[in-house]
N, C-alpha and C positions, 0 to 999 in steps of 0.2 A: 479648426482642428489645432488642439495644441498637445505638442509631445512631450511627454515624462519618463523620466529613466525607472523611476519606481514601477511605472506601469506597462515598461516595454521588460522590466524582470519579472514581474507577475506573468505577463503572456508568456514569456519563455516558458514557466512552469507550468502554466496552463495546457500551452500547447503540447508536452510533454506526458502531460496527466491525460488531456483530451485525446491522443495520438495513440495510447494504451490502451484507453477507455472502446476506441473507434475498432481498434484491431482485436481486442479481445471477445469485446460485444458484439461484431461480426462473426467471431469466431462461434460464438457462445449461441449466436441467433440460427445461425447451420447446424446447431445439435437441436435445436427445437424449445431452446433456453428463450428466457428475456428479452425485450429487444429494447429494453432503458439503458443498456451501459455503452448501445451503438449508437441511438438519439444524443445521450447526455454528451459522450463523445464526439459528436458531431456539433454541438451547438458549444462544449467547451472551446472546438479547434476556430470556430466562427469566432466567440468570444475573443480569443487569445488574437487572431489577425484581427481585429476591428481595435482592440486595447494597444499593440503592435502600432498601429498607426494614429492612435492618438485619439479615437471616434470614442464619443461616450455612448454609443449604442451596445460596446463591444459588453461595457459593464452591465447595461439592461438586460443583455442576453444573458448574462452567467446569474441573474436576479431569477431570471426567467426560469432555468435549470435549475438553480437552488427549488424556487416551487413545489416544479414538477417533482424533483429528487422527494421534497416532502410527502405531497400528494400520494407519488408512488410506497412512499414505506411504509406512510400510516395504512393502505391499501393492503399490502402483505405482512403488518407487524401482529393484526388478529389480537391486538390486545397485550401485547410483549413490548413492554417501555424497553427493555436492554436490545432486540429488535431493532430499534430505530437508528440506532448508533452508527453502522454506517450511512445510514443516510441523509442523516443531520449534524455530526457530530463535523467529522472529515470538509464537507460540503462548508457549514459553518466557519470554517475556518478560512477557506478560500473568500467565503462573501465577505467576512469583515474586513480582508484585505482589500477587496473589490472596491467595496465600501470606501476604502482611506483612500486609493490613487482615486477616485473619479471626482474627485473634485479639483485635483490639479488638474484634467480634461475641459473645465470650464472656466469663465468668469461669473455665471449666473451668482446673483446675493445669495446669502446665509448657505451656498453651499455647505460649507462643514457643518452648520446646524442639522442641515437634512442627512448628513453623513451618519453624524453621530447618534440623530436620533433613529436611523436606519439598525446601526450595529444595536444601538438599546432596544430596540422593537425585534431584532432578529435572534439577537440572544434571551428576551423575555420569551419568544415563540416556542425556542428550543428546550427551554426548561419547563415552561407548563406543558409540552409534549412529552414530556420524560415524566414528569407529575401526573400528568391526566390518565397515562397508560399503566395499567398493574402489573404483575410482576410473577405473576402465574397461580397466586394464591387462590385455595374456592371458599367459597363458602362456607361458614362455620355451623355444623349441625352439636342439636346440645351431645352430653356425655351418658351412656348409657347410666339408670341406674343401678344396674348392677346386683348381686344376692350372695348368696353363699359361695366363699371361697373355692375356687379348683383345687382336686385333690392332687396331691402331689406324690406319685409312688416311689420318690429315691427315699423317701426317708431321711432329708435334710430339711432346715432350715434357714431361712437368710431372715436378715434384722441384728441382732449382736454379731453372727458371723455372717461370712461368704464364703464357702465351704467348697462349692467345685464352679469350674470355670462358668459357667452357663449359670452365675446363685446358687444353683441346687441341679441335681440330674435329670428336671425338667428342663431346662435350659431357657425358663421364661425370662431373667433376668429382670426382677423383680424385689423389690424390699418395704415388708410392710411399716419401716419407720415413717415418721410424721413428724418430728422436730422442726426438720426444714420444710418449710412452705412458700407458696408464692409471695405472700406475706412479707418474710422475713430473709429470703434466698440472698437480698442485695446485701443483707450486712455478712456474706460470706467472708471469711477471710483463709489467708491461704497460712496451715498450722506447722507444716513441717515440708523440708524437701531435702531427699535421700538420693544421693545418685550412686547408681549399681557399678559403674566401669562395664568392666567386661565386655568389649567391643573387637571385633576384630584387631588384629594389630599388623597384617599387612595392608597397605593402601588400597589394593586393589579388591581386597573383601572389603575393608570398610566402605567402599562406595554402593554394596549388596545391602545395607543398612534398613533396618523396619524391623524394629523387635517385636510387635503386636501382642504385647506379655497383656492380660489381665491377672493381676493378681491376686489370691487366695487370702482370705482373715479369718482361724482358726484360733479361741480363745485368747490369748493376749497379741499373738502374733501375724502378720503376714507375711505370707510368701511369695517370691516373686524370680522369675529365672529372665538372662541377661542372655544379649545375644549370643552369648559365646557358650549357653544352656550353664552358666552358673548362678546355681540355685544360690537364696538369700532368705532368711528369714529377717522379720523386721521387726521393733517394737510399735503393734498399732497404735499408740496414743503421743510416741515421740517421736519416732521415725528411727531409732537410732539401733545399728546393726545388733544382732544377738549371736547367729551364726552363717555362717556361709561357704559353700562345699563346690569346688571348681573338676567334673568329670572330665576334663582339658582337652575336650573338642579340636581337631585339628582345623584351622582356616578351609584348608581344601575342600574340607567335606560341605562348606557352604551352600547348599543347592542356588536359588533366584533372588531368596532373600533370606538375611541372619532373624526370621522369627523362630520365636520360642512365647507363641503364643497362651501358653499357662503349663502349671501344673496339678496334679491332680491328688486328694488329701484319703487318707482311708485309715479307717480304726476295726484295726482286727479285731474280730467280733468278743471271742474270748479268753483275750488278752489280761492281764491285771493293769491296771493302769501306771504303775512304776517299772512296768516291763519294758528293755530297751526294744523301738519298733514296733509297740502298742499304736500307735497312732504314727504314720508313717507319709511321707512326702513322695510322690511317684512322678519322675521326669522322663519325656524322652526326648532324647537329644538329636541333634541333624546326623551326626554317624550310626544313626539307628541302634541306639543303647537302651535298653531301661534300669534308671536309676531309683534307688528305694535309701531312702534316708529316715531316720529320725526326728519324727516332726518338731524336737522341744531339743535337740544337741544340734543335726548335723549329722549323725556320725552314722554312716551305711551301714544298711541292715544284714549281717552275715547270712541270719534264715535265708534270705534271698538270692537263689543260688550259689550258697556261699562266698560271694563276693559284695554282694549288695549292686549288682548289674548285671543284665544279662542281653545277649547280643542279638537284635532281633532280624539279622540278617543270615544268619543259619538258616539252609536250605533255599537261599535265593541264587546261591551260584554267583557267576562275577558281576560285582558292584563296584562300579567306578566312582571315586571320590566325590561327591555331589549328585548322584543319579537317585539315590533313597536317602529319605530322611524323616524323621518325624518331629512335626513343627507345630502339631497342633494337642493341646493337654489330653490326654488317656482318659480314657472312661471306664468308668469302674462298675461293674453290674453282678451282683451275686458274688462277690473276691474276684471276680474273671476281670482282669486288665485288657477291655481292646481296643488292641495297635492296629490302628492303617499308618501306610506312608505315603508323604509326599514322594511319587516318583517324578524328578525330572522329565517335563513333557517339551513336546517339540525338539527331539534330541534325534533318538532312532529306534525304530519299530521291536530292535531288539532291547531295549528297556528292560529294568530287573520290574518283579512281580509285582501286579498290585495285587496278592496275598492280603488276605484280614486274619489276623492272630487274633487268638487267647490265653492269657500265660494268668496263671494264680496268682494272685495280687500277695502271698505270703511267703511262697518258695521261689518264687520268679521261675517257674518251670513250666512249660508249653501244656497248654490244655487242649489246645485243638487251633484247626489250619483249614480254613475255607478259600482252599484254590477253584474258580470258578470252573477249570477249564480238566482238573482232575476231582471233582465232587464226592469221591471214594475214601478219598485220603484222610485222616482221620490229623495223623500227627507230621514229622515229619517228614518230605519224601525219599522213597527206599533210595537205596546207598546206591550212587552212580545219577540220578535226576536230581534236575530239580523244578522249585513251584514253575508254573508257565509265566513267560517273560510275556512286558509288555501291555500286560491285561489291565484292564481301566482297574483304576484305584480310588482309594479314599483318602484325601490330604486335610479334610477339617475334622473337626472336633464329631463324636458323634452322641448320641441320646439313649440312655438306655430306661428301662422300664422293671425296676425290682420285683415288682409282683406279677407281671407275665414272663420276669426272665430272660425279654429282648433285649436288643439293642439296636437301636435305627440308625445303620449306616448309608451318609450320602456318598456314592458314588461319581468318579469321574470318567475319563476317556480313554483310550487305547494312546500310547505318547505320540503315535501319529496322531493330532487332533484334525488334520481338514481333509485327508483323504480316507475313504472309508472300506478300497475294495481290498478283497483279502482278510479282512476281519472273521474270528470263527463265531457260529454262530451263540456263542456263549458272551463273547464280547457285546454284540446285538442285543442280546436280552437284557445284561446286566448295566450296561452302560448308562453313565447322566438318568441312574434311579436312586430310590432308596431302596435298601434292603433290610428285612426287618430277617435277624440273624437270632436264634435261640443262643443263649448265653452256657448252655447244659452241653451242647452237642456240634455248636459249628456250624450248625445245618441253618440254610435260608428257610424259614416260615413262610413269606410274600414279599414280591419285591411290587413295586408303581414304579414304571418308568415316562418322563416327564420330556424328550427328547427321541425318537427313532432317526438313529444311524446316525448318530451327530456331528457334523464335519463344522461346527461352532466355537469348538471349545466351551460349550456350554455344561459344563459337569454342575453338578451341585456342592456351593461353596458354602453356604448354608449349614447350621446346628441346625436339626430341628426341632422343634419345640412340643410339651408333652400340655396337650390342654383337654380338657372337657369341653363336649361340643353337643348342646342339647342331651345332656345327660352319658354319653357315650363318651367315654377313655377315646383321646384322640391322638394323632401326630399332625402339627401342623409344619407343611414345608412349603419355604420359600424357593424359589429357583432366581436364577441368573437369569433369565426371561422375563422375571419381575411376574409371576403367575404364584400366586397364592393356592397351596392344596390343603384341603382335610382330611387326612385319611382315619378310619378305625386301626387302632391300635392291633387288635388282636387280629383282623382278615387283611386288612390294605382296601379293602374296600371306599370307597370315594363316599363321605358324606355332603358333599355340596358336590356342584354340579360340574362336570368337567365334561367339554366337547372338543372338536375336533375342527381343523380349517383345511382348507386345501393350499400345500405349498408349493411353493415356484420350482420348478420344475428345471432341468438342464445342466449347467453349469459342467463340471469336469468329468463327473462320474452321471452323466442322465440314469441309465441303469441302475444305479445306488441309491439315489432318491426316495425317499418315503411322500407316494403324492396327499399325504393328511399327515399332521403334526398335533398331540396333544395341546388344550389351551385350558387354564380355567376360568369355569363362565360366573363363579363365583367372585372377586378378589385377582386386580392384577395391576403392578405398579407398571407396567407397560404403557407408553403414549402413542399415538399412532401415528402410521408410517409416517417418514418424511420427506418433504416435496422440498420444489428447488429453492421455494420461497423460504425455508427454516437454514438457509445457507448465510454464513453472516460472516463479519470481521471487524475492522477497526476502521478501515476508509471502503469504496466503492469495488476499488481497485482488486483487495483480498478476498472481498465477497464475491467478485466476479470470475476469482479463480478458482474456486471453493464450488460454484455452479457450470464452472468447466469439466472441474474432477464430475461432482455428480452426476451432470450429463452423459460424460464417460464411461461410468459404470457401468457394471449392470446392479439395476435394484429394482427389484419386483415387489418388495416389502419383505414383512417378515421371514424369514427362513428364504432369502434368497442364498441359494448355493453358490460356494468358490469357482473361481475360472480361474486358466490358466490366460487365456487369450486378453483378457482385461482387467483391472480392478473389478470388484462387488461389494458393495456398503451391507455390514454387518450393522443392524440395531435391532435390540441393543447389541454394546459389545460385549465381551468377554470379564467385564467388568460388573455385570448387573444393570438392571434388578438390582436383585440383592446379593452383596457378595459373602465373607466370612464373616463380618460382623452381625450376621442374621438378626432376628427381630427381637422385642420385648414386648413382653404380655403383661397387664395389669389383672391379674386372674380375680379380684374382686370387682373390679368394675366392669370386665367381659370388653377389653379393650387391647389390639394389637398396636404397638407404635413400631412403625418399620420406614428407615431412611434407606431410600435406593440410590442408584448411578441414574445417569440419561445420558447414554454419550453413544454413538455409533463408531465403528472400524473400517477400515478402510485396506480391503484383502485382495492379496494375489496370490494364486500358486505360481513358484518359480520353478522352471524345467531342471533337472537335476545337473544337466552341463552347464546351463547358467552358472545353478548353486555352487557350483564348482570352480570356475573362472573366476567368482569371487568368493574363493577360499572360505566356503560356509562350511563345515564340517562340525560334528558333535563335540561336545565339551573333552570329551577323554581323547580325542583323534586331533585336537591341536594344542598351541603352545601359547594360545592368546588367552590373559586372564579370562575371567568369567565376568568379570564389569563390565571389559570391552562393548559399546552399545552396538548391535546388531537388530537391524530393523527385519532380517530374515531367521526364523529358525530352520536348521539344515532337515529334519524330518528323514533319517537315512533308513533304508531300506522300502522305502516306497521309490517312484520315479519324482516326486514332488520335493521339495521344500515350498515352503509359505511366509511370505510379507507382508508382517502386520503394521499397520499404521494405527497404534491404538488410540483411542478418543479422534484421530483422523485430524490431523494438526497439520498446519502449513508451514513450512520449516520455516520461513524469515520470521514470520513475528511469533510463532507456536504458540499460536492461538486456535483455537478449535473450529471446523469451519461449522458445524453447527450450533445456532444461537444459541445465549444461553436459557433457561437455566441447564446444569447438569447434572445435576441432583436435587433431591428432596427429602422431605419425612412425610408421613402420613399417619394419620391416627385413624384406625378401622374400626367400628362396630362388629363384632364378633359373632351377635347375634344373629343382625340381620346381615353383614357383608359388607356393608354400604361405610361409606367413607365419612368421615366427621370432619378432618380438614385434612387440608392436603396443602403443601407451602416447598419454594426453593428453602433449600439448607445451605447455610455456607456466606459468608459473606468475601467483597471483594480487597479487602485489605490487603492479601498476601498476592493477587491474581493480578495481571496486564500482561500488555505487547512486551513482547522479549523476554519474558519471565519477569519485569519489573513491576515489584509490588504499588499498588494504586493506590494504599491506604484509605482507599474508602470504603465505607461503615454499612453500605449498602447493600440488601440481598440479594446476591447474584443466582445462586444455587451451583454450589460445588462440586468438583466429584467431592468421594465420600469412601474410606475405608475403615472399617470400626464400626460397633454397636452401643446401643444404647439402653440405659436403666431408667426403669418407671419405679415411684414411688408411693406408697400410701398417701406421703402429705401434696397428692398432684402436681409431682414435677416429673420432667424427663433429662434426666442429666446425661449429654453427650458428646465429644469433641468429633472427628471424625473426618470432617471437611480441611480443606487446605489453606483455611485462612487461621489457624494453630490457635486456636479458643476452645474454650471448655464453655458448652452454652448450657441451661439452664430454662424449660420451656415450659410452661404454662401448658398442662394436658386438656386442659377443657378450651383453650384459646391457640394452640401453637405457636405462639407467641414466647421468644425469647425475653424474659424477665431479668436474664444477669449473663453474662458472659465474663471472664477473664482470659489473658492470655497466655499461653502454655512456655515452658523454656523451650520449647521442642515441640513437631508435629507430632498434633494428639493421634493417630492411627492405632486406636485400641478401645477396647470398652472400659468404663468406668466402673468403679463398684462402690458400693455404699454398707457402712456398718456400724458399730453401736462402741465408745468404748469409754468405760467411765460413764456411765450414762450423757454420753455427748456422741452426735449423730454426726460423722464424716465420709467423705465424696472425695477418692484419692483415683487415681488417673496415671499410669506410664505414657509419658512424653517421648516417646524414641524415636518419632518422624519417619518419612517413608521414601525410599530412592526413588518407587516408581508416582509416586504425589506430587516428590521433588520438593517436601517438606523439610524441613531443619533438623539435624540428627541431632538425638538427645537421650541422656539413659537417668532421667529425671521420675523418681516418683515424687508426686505432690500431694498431700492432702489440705483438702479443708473442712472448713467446720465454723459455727456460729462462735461469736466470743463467748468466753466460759462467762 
């Protein structure tokens, strides 16, 4: 026996690590958990006292536990190289040290030979196991091929322009140019970059940061609104400013985040064309304004209620600075401009309205008011009321339909999102659906709702998209479930298959529970449920507190209901699916491309005297900025507030506890349903422990905020993910072909347009607080050398 100081510090640490490993894995073994992190724990602590006193058995056994630590991952990694990482990666590290003291344990010959060839043998093991296992990609099926273009009823087009947020008022996001191909992508270069300013200017709004602008290209120009809703027009070939008009938005009225996801372009019908407001810029701002400018000056349109703005908060009664806002570009159908608002959720049951407007796209003058909860009311209401507070709303972008007149609004939640009782039963009906709203009258035509009783926060964040579906005029919508629907445009009627599950039952409200939930049996970015084994980290130690939490909860699967008594793992979370970046359709080749989330929540309802004790109260009812990070929202007027833990991250290293990937893309056959590839999105570059970026180049799969454009010349140009690239993917392969790096987190969809006969791919860089991306107020384009 001979003793080394090098090896009685390794025991310490062993012992330490071992002593954790023994007491948590015990822990962990009494919920009906694993029982490798009490073994491993036990044979570390054996290792650590045998190393302690100087025995080289002590090292055989920690050889031995490396092993098994292997044995067991590739056991539960099912195929997930990024999987393996706690169990070889952390473990790894301790052997090569094992490796270096145990030959000061002996005098036996060529020990360090055997040392060394041990670490070379142990570290070649680990990397062909990271090589060997894939990364969650499937199979590659060919590409449809494809026939006659879908029709398109707004009556635009994209290729020279980009004319409304979503390409065109189908919102396929789509461009039949062909310049740029797989071919030729790599010689992109980057042609101009314009930065907007316009960013909050108190500190405490600028941390609310994520402009998610897609910008507009309108004959020579694009337009583009800034976080602080000031509009820009651009010159598309140089980048360099033409005009720009500041509505001077107060910070206050900031709601979750400073987007100002697009604006919306419209050419009155029978205008002359050198008419001032012939062609006209439509914004609405976070203080719930609507702004009308002139597409080619600037200069606000007087026709428009004589001001050139009009206030879209008439008739909602008292609206607290940040509680309504409108974040997402106006949709324009028949002249009729309609406004949903972001209302402030998880605040208090008394909420201003989520009211859906209609105002004349030429007088800015109210055309009609579809309050769910007063269905009578026409315009707005009589003198002394007003619209019903609190009623799920619409905060994304919606779809409208020129030739039947609609418009398809996705709906969200009542602003209490996880408690359900109390709700009327108008909220019930109308809730986490679409509604297919007549543009004439106000009036609902059919709603689909995707969601009963939703205590999720699962609304639909989703555009949806206007396609042709075996000859029949369709709506296709995404949800935050990641369920893919097709409905018929003109009934709501389901043209692919949709059934029903039975869900988990219990939780805070048992009685409120809906025991069957909507699914689609068609199309669903959904993975299935998650077991304790998809629990992961950076060493054993995070993993095995990650399967403690799980343990704890409750989680029955899908649509497991909140407690108050315990944590319950929400998956998906509240993130998607699919969230506002919704999908792109190649309407010539009969192909959806849609990047989802995968990430699960991690929820409690907190007692209202809790919520209270620590000073959770509604944005208007205290004095603490709106960045302040709060892991509860107060929910006032129910007896609840609610603790979200989103993506379910473990505070020391905030890292996720489930493995990755966490997003993806997918390219769908339209035809028949069925998937053609399916791949993680997102690489690890910006991603590791502690929020420090890894800078490796490797597909992890991301989350993912933003949408993406498909192209005639077969590419899908998207940023979207957190590692701030602008990627470039091969639609018959999924396969990223070119990627660059953004000044700023990409959190926005791209667009693509024609100008000078030269084909560019420009992109707002303005990064996302809740990504925890890089703040930037960067437009970039590119484009092929001239």
């Amino acid at each position: 026996m001979k003793r080394s100081w090098a090896a009685i510090v390794l025991a310490i640490v062993m012992a330490l690590i071992g002593f954790t490993l023994a007491v948590g894995g015990g822990w962990l073994l009494s919920l009906g958990g694993s029982p490798y992190y009490l073994i491993a724990g036990v044979l570390m602590i054996a290792s650590a006292w045998l190393l302690m006193r100087g025995r080289l058995l002590g090292g055989w056994i920690y050889i031995g536990t490396f092993v098994l630590s292997a044995i067991w991952g590739f056991a539960e990694a099912r195929g997930n190289a990024w999987a393996l990482i706690p169990w070889l990666v952390a473990p790894l590290v301790l052997l090569i040290a094992v490796l270096l003291v145990m030959p000061g344990l002996t005098r036996a010959p060529n020990r360090w030979k055997y040392a060394g060839g041990g670490i070379v043998v142990a570290v070649l093991f680990v990397v062909i196991s990271f090589a060997a296992l894939g990364n969650g990609s499937s199979a590659i099926a060919a590409l449809p091929q494809g026939g006659a273009a879908m029709v398109d009823p707004s009556g635009l087009v994209t290729g020279a322009d980009w004319p409304a947020y979503g390409g065109t008022g189908a919102a396929q996001r789509y461009s039949p140019l062909a310049q740029i191909n797989p071919g030729n992508v790599g010689k992109l270069q980057k042609v101009w970059e314009f930065h907007t300013g316009g960013n909050p200017t108190n500190a405490d709004y600028q941390k609310l940061y994520g402009t998610e602008n897609t910008p507009l290209k309108v004959g020579n120009l694009l337009y583009t609104c800034t976080a602080k809703n000031i509009v820009i027009a651009i010159d598309a070939a140089t980048g360099k400013q033409e005009w720009r008009y500041d509505p001077q938005v107060p910070d206050k009225w900031i709601p979750y985040t400073t987007a100002c996801r697009g604006v919306a372009w419209y050419k009155v019908p029978d205008a002359a064309a050198n008419t001032l407001c012939a062609s006209r810029i439509i914004e609405g701002t976070l203080d719930s304004r609507l702004i009308a400018l002139d597409a080619l000056t600037g200069r606000p349109c007087t026709d428009f209620n004589g001001t050139g703005q009009q206030d879209t908060k008439i008739g909602m009664g008292w609206v607290p600075p940040g509680s309504a806002a409108i974040n997402s570009a106006p949709t324009i159908v028949r002249g009729i401009i309609v406004v949903p608002h972001q209302i402030l959720d998880g605040q208090c049951r008394c909420a201003p309205s989520g009211v859906i407007l209609g105002f004349d796209a030429r007088t800015g003058k109210l055309a009609w008011a579809w309050d769910m909860m007063h269905p009578d009311w026409n315009g707005y209401p009589p003198k002394g009321q007003t619209w019903a507070r609190g009623t799920p709303n619409s905060w994304t972008s919606s779809t409208g339909d020129e030739k039947l007149g609609l418009v398809y609004v996705p709906t969200g939640n009542m602003a209490d999102d996880y408690v359900s009782a109390g709700r009327p039963p108008q909220a019930n009906q109308y809730s986490s659906s679409v509604v297919a709203v007549d543009v004439t009258t106000g009036k609902p035509r059919w709603s689909f709702q995707t969601v009963h009783k939703d205590v999720w926060d699962y609304d639909l964040g989703s555009q949806p998209t206007l396609i042709d579906y075996r000859g029949t005029p369709a709506v296709l919508l995404p949800s935050k479930q990641g369920d893919l629907y097709v409905l018929d445009r003109t009934t709501g009627r389901p043209l692919t298959p949709v059934g029903s599950i039975k869900a988990p039952l219990g939780g805070l409200e048992p009685q409120e529970r809906s025991p069957i939930q909507p699914v689609s049996l068609w199309q669903t970015l959904r993975k299935p449920d998650l077991k304790e084994s998809d629990m992961w980290g950076m060493s054993p130690i995070d993993q095995m507190l990650c399967r403690i939490q799980y343990r704890q909860a409750d989680y029955r699967g899908y649509f497991t209901p909140p407690s108050a008594s315990k944590f319950s793992v929400q998956y998906p979370g509240y993130n998607g699916g699919s969230d506002w970046g919704g999908v792109s359709v190649d309407p010539v080749r009969g192909v959806i491309v849609a990047n989802y989330n995968d990430m699960p929540n991690y929820v409690r309802l907190v007692p209202r005297a809790e919520a209270n004790k620590e000073k959770i109260f509604p944005r208007f009812a205290t004095t603490d900025p709106p960045s302040k990070p709060h892991q509860i929202d107060p929910q006032w007027g129910v007896p609840y507030a609610v603790k979200v833990n989103a993506g379910w991250r473990i505070p020391f290293t905030k890292l996720m506890c489930k493995r990755p990937p966490y997003g993806g893309i997918r390219a769908i056959d339209i035809a028949t349903g069925k998937t053609i590839w399916d791949r993680p999105f997102g690489t690890a570059r910006k991603n590791g422990p502690f929020n420090i970026p890894t800078m490796l180049p490797f597909s992890i799969g991301t989350p993912n905020n933003g949408g993406a454009v498909t192209t005639a010349g077969g590419l899908i140009f998207i940023a979207a993910a957190t590692d701030d690239l602008l990627h470039a993917i091969d639609m018959r392969t999924g396969k990223t072909v070119w990627s660059v790096p953004l000044p700023g987190g990409g959190q926005a969809t791209p667009i693509v347009y024609q100008q000078g006969g030269r084909e560019f791919v420009a992109i707002f860089a303005g990064g996302h607080h809740f990504m925890e991306t890089p703040m930037g107020d960067s437009i970039v384009a590119y484009a092929l050398p001239s």
